[in-house]
N, C-alpha and C positions, 0 to 999 in steps of 0.2 A: 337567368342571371339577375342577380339584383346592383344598380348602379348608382353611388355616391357622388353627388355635385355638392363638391364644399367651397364656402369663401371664407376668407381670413381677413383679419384686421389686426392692428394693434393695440392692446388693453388698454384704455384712457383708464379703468375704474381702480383706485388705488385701494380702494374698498374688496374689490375683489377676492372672498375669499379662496383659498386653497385647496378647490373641491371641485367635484366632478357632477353634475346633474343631469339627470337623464331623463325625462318625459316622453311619453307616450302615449297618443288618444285614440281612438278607434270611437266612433263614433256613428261610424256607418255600414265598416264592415272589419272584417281580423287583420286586414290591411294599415298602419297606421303610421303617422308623420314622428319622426325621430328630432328632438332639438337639442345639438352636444354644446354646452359651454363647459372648456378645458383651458383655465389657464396654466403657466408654466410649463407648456409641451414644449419638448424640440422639434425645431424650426422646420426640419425634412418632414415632420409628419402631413405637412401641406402637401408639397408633392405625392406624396403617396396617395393620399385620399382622392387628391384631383386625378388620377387615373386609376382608381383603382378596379376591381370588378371582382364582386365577392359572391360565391353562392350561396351563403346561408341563406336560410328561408327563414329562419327567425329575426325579428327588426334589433333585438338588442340582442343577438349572436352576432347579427351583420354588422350592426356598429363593433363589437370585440372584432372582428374578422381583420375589419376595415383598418383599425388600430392595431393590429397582433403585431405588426412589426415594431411599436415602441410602447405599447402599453401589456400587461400581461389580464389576465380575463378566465373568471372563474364566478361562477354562479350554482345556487343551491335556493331548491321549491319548500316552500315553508307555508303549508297552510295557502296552496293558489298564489302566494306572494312571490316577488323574484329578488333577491338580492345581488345587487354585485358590488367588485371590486378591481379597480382599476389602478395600476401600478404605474407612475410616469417617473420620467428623465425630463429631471428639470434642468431645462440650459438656457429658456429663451420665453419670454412672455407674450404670449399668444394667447387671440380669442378665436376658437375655429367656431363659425353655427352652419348648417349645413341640412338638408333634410336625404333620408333613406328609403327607397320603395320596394320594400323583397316582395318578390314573383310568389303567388302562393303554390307552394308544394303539396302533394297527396299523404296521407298519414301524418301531419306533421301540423301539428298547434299553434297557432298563434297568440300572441299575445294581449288576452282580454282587457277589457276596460277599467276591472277590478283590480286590474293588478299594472295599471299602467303608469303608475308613478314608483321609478326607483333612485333613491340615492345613493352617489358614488362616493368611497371615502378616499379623499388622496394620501397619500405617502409619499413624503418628499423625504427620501430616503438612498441615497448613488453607493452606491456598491466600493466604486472606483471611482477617485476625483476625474474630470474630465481630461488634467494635463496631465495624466498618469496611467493612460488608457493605451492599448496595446494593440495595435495590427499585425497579428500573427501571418506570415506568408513562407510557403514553402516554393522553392522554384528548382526544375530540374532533377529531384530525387531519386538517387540511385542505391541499389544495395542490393547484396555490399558490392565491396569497395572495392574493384578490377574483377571482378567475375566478369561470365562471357556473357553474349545476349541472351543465350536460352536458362541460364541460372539465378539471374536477375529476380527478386522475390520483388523490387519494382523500379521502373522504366521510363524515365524521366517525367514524375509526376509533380502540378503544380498544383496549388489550390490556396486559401489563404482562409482566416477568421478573425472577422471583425468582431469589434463590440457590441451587446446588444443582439447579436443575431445567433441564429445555432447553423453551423454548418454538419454534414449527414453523411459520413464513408459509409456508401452501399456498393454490395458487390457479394458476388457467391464465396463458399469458405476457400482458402489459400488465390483469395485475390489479392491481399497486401495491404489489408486494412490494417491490422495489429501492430504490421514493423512498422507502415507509416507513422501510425501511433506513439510505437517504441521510441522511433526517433525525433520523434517531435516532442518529447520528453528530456531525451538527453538525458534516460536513467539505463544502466545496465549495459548490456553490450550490443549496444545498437547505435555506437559515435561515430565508427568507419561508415562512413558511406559520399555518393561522393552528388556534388550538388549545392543548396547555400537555404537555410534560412534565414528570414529578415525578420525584426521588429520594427514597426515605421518605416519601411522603407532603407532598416539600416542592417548590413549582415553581421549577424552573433554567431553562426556556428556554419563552418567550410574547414572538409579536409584539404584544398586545394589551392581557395584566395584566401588572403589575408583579411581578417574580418574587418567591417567599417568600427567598429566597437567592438569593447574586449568586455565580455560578464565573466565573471566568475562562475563556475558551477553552482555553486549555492544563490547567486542572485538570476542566475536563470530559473531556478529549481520554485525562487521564491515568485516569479511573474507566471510562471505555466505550472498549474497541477495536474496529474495523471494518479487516474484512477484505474489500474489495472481490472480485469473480469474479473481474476481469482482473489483482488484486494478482502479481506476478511477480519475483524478482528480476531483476537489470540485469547478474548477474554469474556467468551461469550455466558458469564454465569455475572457480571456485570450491565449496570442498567446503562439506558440510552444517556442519562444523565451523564453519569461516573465517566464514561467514555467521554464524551466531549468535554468534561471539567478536567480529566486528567492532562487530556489534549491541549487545552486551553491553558494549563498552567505547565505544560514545558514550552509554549509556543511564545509565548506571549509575557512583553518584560516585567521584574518586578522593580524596577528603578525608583519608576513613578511612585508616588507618597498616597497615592491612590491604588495601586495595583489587583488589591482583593476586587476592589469595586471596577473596575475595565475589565477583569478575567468573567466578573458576574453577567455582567453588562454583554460582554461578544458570546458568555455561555445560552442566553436569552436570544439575545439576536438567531445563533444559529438554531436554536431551538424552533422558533419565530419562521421563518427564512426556510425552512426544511422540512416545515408544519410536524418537527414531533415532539411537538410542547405538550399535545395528550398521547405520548407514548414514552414520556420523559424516564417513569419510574416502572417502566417495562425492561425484564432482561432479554438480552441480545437476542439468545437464544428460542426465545420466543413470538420475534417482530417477524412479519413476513416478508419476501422477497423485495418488494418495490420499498419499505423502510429501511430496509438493510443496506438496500442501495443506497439511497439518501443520506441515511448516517454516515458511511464509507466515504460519501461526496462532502458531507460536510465535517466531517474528521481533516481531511485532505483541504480544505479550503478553510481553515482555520485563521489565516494570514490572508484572505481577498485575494485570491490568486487573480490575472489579470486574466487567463487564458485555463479555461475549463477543460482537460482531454476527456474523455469518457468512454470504455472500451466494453460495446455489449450492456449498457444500461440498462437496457429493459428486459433481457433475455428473462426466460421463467416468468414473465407476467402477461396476467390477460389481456386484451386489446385495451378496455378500457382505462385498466390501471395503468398502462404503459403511456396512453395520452395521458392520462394525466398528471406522471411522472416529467414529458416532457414539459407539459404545462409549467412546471416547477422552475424545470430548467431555464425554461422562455423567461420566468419573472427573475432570475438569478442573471438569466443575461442582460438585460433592458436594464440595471442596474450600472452595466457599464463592463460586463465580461463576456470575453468570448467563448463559445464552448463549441467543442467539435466532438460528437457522437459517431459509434460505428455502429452497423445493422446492416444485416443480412435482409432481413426483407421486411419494413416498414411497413405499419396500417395504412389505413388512407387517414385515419384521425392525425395519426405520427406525422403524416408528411404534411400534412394542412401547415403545421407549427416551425418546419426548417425554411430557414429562409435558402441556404444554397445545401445543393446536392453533390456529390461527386462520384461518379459511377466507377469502378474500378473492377478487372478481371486477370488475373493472371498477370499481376505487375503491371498493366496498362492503365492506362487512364482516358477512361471512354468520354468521357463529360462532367465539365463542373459548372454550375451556373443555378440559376432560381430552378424551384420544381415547373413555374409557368411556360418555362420557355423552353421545354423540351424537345416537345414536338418540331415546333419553330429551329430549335437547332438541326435534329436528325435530319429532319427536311429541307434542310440547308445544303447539308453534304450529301442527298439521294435519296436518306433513309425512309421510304413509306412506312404507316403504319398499319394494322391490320383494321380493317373496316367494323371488328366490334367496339372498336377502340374509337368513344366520344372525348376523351380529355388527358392531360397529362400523368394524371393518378394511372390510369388504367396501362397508358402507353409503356409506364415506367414500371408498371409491374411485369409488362409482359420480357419488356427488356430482361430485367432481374428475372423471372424463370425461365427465359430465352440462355440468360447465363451460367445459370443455375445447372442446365441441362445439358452446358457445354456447348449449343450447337445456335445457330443462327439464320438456318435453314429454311425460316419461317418468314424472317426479313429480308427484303429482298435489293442491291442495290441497283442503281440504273447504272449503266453500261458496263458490270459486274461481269467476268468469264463465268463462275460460278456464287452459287450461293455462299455468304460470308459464314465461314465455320473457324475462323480467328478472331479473337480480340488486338491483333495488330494491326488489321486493315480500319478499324474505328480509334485507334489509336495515332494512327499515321493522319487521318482525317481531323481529330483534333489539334495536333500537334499545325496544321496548316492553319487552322483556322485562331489561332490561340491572338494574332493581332488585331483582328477584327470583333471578336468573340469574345474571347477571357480580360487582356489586356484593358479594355474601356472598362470593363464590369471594374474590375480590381483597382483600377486609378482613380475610381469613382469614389470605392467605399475609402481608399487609405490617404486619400491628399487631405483630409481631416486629422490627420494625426502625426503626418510628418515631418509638426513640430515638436513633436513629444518626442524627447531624449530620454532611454532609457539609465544613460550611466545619472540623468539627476535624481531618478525615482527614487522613492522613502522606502527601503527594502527591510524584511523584516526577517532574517534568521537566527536560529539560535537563542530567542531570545530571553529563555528563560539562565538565570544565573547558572553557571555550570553545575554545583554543587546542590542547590538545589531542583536541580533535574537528576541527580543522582538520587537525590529523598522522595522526588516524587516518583520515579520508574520505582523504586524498592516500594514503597507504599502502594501503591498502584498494584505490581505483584501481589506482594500478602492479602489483600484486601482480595483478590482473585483467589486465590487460593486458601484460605477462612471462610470464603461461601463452598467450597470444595472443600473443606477442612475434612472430612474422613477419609476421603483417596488419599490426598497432601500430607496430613499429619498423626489421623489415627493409624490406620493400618500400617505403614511403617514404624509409629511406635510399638501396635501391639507386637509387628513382626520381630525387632530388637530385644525387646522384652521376653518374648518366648524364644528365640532362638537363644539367647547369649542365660535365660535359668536353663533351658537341657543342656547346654556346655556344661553349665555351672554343676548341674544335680550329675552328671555324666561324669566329673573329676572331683565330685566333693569332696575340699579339703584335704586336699594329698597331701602323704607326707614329705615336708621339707626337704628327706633326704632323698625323696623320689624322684629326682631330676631328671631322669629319663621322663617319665610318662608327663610332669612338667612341660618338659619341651613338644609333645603332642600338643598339648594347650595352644601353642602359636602358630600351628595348621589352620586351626578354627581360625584364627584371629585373620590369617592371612586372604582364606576363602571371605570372610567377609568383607576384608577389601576387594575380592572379585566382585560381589554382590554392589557394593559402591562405585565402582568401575562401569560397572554397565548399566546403573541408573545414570550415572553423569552422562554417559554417552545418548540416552533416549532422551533426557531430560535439553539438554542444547541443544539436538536435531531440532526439536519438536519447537524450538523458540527462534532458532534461524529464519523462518519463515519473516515472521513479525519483527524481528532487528532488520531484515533487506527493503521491507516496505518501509517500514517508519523511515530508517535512515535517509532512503531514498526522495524522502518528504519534509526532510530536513525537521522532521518532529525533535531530533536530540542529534549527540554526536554517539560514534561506534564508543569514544570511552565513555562517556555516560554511562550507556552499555553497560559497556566492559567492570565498570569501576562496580556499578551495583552487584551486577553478577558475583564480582568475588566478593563484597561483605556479603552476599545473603548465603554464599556456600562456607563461606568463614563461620558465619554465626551459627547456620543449619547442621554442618560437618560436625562442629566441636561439640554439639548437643547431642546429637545420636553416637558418636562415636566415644565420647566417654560415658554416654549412660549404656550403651553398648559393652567397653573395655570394663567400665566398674564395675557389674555386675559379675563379668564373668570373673575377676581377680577378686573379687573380695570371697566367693562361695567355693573358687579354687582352690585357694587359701595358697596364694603367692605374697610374695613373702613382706608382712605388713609392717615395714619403716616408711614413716612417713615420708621422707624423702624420694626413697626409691619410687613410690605409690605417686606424689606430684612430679616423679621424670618419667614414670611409663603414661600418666593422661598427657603430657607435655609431648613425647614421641610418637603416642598411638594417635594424636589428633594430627599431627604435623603430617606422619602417616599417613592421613584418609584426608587433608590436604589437597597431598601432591598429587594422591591416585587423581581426585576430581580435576587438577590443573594437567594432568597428563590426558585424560579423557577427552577434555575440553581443546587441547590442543590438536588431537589427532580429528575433531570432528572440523575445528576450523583449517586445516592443511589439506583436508581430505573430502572436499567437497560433493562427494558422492558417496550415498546412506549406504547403496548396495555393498559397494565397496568396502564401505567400510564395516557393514556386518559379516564381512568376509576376511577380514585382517585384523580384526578386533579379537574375538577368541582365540584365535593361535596366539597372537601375543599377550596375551594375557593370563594364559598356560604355560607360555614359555616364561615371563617373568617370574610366574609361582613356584617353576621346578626350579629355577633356578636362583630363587632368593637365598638357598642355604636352609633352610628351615626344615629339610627331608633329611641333613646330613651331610655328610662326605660326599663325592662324586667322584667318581676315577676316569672323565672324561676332560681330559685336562683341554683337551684341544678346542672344545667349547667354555672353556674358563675366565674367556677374555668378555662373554657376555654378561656375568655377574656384576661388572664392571659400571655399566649402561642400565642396569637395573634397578631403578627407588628402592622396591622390595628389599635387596641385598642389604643397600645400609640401614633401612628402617629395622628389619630382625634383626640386626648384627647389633643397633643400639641397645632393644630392647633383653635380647639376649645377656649382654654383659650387663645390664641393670638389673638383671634377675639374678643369674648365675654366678656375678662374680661375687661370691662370700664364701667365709670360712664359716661352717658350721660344725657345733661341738659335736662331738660323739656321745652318745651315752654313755654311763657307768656300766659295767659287766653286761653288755648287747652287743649281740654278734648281725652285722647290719646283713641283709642280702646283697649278690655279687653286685646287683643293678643298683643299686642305691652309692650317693656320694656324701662326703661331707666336705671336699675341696668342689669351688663349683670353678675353680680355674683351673683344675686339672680335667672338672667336666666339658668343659669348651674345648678344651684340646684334644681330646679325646674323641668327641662324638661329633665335632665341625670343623675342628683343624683351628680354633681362632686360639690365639696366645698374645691377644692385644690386651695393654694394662689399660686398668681401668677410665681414664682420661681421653682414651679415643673413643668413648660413646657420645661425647658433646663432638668431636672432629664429625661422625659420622650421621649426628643431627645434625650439622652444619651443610653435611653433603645435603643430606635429603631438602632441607629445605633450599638450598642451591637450587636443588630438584624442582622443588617447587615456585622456586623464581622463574627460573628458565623457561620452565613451562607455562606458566604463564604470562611473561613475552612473546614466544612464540605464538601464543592464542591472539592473542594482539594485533601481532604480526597478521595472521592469518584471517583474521575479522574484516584487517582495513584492505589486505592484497586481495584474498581470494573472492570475498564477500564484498567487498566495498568496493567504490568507484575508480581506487588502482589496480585494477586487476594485474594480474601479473600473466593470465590468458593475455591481454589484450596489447599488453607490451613486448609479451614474445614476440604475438601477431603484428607487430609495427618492426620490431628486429628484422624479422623474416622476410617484408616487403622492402625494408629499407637495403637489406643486402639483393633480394632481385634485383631491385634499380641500378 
């Protein structure tokens, strides 16, 4: 073990620059004297040092070591040379000098004489003001909210995250790491539960007491970020840049007379800050796992969130990449945020870097405290450890596959009837010890902060201008979908283009008086609005995902959303759908007055409109894809047979559903805009029986309609009603069943409020 004896003073030198200087001599053997001058440290890092006990074997790992809880530490061999860089929280002007003796270790290099002078560069740089810094504490945690003890997914757990430190949910899968997570979020439907958490000291969110302070959702949302496992972007043909610029400019105000230059400014920082300033102009789709992450986390902490969650961060990566991923997080935290990570089962490099752990199994909550004092606690309440077992790394692993393997059989407790094969009887043991134990630990780290009121904090939502969040999501899309540009916009032209000339070449130029095989014509027209029906329907699933994240991150609002979504199917609908309808009516050879020609584009877009707002609606009312690939094509068959466009029907008693049908009014406009004319007869031509020259005696005839000409605007009027309505409902259905009012969730609060 190697051990730190530091003395501190107070900086007389005003000269004192803003830097970190590290020397190192050796001189006699690979052993060598350490002398740290750090000014602007905060003021705990004295105690720390003064007991510290670090095992690195290397002198200037040991110094990082020694420091890891307020400074961050990263180094890179260049030519036998060592570089580093040292990250501080400047609160308080301090000189520490102190000397380092690490133990020499077998295989492991020390630090030559050639290479024993490094310079440190400081950054004075806080993340988070210090009066605006946040002590995350949960106490009591339960969920949900009146289930019985064995259904509990967790059972009165506490734990808390400070600033500057990483706290570690470890525990085997379906321990209760994820809901803890969920609900320490306050996104989705994980707000029943029953228990309290605090900021500083003060409680924001209890289903049961009245909170000490009231945030709003969106001002909670804006001090705690949560990064889901499955968080991903939606736009992976998009570079790292684009992605956080687009971020940055719905996030962030454009008030200021500066605005370009702040959005530039936090675009670098995160670049900076996240290290993918050389992976800038890389697409998404390209970056490997541990950037992905990164990007994800700094997508999401766009606004300096006070409290980091992070669900499975390092999952998919190699040992090494994974430390050094935390490494990242460590210099994000020491900046003034808290972050709380989950993992299954932690490196030994991973666990070097948390400062508190929280063991958890099957809703229980085994242990939370430093990784050092592990042992010291198990052995507290009984627990030996297994005699290959020299330190707390090793002890804590076996825990975590002790847990992993469900059984505990291996641990053995003193005055125990049997071998412990529950995580309740270590749960009942913490749960005793939580005033002696937990309590000190937690009062320690938060009486620094409980003067920080969070209803004064500088909160930042929403802050890009509404309207223009609507310009940037629409641009943002296109620009996605222009690097796709052959899936998105050739192939469905070429598909429009070829389907609607074999229409065309298929009825060339009927004649006028052929009103029969005419009205065939509006079959085609109609299937094609099937064909736009179940694009709209794949095309919103597939964006649901990325509207529940972002919203939930407060990146925009649902109508932002909402708003873009319909001009881009407004502008997109009316492009294919009359280069669509033109084609097929001009080589039909339907019937060409200009008038009638600018109200069948006018009705057939209004048409493939409403199809899209009715699609759109059934996918937000009907929150399940399955589902809804299963009730989508029957109605969608059913609308078509019964739009009228096949004819007569002598099923009167199904007649009432024409009624509720878009389809119905849409042919019925289009219909009397074709048919209703009087066309001459020829001189001495004897026309065929099928052929007409009254086309209102042909409505009546062959669809029963005998409406004068003036109710095709009444029946555009329906249709676009149609097209209102529906999307309202979509609306509706965005912010109830997708967004944070769930109407699940208010059933579920009816239902308990009448048990009571």
């Amino acid at each position: 073990m190697s051990e730190a004896v530091v003395s501190t003073q107070e900086s007389q030198a005003s000269s004192l620059p803003p830097s970190i200087v590290v020397t190192s001599s050796s001189p006699n053997d690979d052993i060598g004297q350490v002398v740290v001058d750090i000014s602007q440290v905060s003021s705990d890092v004295v105690d720390k040092l003064e007991d510290n006990h670090f095992a690195s074997p290397s002198t200037l790992q040991a110094v990082a070591s020694a420091m890891r809880n307020e400074l961050s530490f990263k180094s890179s061999r260049r030519n036998s040379a060592v570089e580093f860089e040292l990250n501080v929280v400047p609160q308080r002007k301090l000189t520490l000098k102190g000397t380092i003796k690490p133990i020499k270790h077998p295989g492991v290099g020390f630090l030559k004489k050639s290479s024993s002078l490094a310079k440190v560069e400081f950054h004075d740089d806080p993340l988070v003001e210090g009066d605006e810094r946040c002590f995350l504490e949960w106490k009591g945690l339960q969920y949900p909210l009146g289930a019985t003890n064995e259904s509990l997914h967790l059972k009165n757990v506490c734990g808390f995250a400070t600033p500057g430190k990483i706290t570690a949910l470890i525990g085997s899968s379906n321990s209760g790491k994820s809901t803890l997570l969920n609900i320490l979020s306050q996104r989705g439907d994980f707000k029943d539960f029953g228990g309290q958490i605090l900021i500083n000291g003060k409680v924001v969110c209890s289903c049961h007491d009245k909170p000490s302070i009231r945030l709003t959702s969106t001002q909670y949302k804006s001090l705690v970020a949560h990064v889901p496992k499955h968080f991903a972007t939606s736009h992976p043909v998009l570079t790292v840049r684009e992605i956080l610029n687009f971020t940055v400019k719905l996030k962030l105000t454009n008030i200021k007379s500066a605005a370009s230059n702040c959005r530039e400014e936090r675009l670098e920082y995160l670049l900076k800050k996240y290290e993918l300033k050389n992976k800038e102009n890389v697409f998404y789709s390209a970056l490997g796992t541990a950037e992905k992450k990164r990007l994800h986390i700094a997508v999401q902490n766009v606004l300096k969130h006070r409290v980091l969650l992070l669900e499975y961060p390092t999952d998919g990566m190699e040992i090494g990449e994974a430390a050094h991923f935390i490494r990242i997080m460590k210099s994000i935290a020491l900046m003034g945020v808290g972050v709380v990570v989950t993992s299954h089962k932690p490196s030994l490099k991973e666990l070097e870097l948390f400062d508190y752990i929280s063991i958890l199994n099957k809703g229980n909550q085994l242990y939370f405290g430093p990784p050092n004092k592990l042992i010291t606690y198990f052995s507290k309440i009984g627990v030996s450890a297994d005699e290959s077992n020299h330190n707390e790394v090793e002890f804590l692993f076996q825990v975590i596959s002790l847990l992993q393997t469900e059984t505990f059989e291996t641990i053995l407790v003193e005055d125990a009837q049997e071998p412990l094969d529950q995580s309740e009887l270590f749960a009942t043991e913490y749960i005793k010890q939580l005033d002696d134990f937990f309590i000190p630990m937690k009062n320690k780290e938060e009486n620094r902060y409980l003067e920080n009121d969070p209803t004064t904090f500088h909160y930042e939502p929403y802050y890009a201008n509404f309207f223009y969040s609507v310009f940037t999501l629409i641009m943002r899309n296109y620009l996605s979908r222009l690097r796709n540009w052959k899936v998105e916009f050739l192939i469905p032209f070429v598909e429009k283009i070829a389907v609607s000339v074999f229409i065309g070449l298929l009825y060339f130029q009927i004649d006028p008086n052929n009103m029969p095989l005419k009205g065939k014509i509006f079959t085609f027209l109609n299937l094609n609005i099937s064909l736009t029906f179940s694009a709209s329907l794949k095309n919103l699933i597939n964006q649901i995902p990325m509207l529940t994240q972002e919203r939930n991150s407060s990146i925009y609002r649902t109508s932002a959303f909402f708003i873009s979504k319909t001009m881009e199917d407004l502008i997109e609908t009316s492009i294919f759908s009359l280069l669509f309808g033109g084609i097929v009516y001009f080589m039909t050879g339907l019937t060409l007055e200009y008038d009638r020609v600018l109200i069948f584009g006018l009705i057939f877009a209004t048409y493939h409109w409403t199809c899209v707002s009715f699609a759109q609606m059934l996918v937000s009312l009907v929150p399940i894809p399955p589902l809804l690939n299963l009730i989508t094509p029957v109605i969608n068959i059913m609308f078509i047979l019964t739009s009228g466009v096949y004819g007569i029907h002598n099923t009167e008693w199904l007649a009432w559903f024409k009624y509720l049908n878009y389809l119905f009014y849409g042919f019925k406009a289009m219909a009397i805009n074709e048919f209703d004319i009087q066309l001459e007869t020829p001189l001495n031509t004897t026309l065929p029986s099928n052929y007409y020259t009254n086309g209102t005696y042909f409505l009546e005839k062959n669809y029963g309609y005998s409406d004068p000409h003036y109710m095709l605007w009444v029946y555009l009027a329906i249709l676009t009603s149609f097209w209102i309505v529906c999307k309202i409902l979509s609306y509706v259905g965005l912010r109830l069943v997708y967004g944070k009012k769930s109407w699940f969730r208010v059933f579920k609060k009816i239902l308990r409020s009448c048990r009571k």
